[in-house]
C-alpha positions, 0 to 999 in steps of 0.5 A: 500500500505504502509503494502504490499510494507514494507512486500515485501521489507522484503521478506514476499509475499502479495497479496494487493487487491484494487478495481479498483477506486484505480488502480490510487492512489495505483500506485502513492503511491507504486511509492512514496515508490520506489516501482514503479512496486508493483502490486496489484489484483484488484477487480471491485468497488464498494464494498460496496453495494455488498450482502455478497454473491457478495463479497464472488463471487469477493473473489472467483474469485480473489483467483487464482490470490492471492494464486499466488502472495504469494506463488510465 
């Protein structure tokens, strides 16, 4: 959160992705750096029991959403 928000306040587009176990604490993190309404894509959690084939299915299904967020 702290690299996403520093780069956006800086004019450089991010796409932060976090699972959704984060959805909570990465809003209350980018509130506490002032950036309240800093969104993030969220992908489903968990991650790590996932095969490589699993996590490249996620990143497939998020990258729409990412090529947004940094070219917008």
């Amino acid at each position: 959160m702290h690299d996403g928000v520093f780069f956006e306040d800086s004019g450089i587009p991010v796409a932060t992705v976090i699972s959704s176990e984060f959805t909570r604490a990465a809003r209350a993190q980018a509130a506490a750096l002032g950036a309240a309404d800093y969104r993030t894509v969220v992908v489903p959690h968990p991650i790590q029991p996932l095969t490589r084939e699993e996590v490249r299915a996620l990143a497939d299904k998020a990258f729409d959403e990412i090529v947004r967020r940094i070219t917008a």
